[in-house]
N, C-alpha and C positions, 0 to 999 in steps of 0.2 A: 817281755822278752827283749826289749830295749837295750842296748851294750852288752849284748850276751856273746861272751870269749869266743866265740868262733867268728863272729863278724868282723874280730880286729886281727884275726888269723890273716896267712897269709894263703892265698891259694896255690902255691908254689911248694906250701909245706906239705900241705895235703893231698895234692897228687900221687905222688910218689904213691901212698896207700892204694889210691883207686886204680892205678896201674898195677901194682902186686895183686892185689882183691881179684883183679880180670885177669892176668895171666898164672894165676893159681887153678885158673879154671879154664885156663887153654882158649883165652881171650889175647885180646893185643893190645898195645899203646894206641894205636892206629882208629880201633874200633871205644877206647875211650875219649881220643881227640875226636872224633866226629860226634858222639854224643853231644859234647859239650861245644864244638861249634853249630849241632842241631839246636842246642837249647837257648845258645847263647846270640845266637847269629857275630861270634869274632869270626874272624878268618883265623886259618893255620898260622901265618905269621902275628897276628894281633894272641892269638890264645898263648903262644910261646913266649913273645911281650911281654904278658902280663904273669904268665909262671912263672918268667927270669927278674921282675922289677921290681918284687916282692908286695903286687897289689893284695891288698886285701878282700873275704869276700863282701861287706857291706858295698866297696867299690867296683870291683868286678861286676857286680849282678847291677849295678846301678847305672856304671855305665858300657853295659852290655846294649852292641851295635842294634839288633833285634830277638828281644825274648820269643821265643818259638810259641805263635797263640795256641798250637795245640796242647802246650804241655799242659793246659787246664783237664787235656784229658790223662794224666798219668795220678791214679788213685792206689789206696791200699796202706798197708802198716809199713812204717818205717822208726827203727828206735823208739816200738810201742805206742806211735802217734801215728792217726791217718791224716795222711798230707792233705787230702781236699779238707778235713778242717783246721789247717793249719791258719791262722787269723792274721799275724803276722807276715808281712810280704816278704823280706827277708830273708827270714826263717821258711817259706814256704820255699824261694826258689831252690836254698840248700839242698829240704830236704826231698826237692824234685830231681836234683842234681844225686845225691843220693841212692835215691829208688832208682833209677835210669843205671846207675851202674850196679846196683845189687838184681838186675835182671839180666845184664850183663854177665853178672858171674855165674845167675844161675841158669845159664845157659838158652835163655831167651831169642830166637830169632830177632838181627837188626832190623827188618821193617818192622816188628811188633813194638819193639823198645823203639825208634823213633814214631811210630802210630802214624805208619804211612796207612791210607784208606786201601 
């Protein structure tokens, strides 16, 4: 999975999606940017940063402040692949990043989708 075209995406382009995907389903921006500062450990102003500065995800997730240790517990099918066997690290954070907002849309309580205890 090595140089695989989404790595050199930028995550600024693909937002946009994960925000429509959630407010299709009577979700919010608000409740997509906390995901992703759950997962990412950015702050509100560093996640906005890096949407506006056209980082990529290989770098995003790379140099992400602190990866949330629990998202090892988000499991299940996503784009026909289940993320815990996902091999590549990469490719696993996406497609953690991913699933978190497809429970989102599907209308998932937020403590369940950040896996508050």
């Amino acid at each position: 999975m090595a140089g695989h075209k989404i790595y050199a995406m930028s995550v600024g382009s693909v937002y946009p999606h994960y925000i429509t995907k959630a407010e299709r389903k009577g979700r919010t921006k608000d409740e997509v940017d906390q995901i992703i500062r759950w997962l990412t450990g950015y702050s509100q102003q560093e996640l906005d940063a890096r949407l506006s500065d056209g980082t990529d995800f290989e770098t995003f997730f790379a140099q992400a402040p602190a990866m949330n240790p629990s998202r090892t517990l988000i499991t299940g099918v996503i784009c026909g692949v289940r993320v815990e066997e996902i091999e590549e690290p990469t490719m696993r954070e996406i497609r953690y990043l991913d699933k978190l907002i497809d429970e989102l849309a599907r209308g998932k309580a937020m403590e369940k989708i950040l896996r508050t205890p």
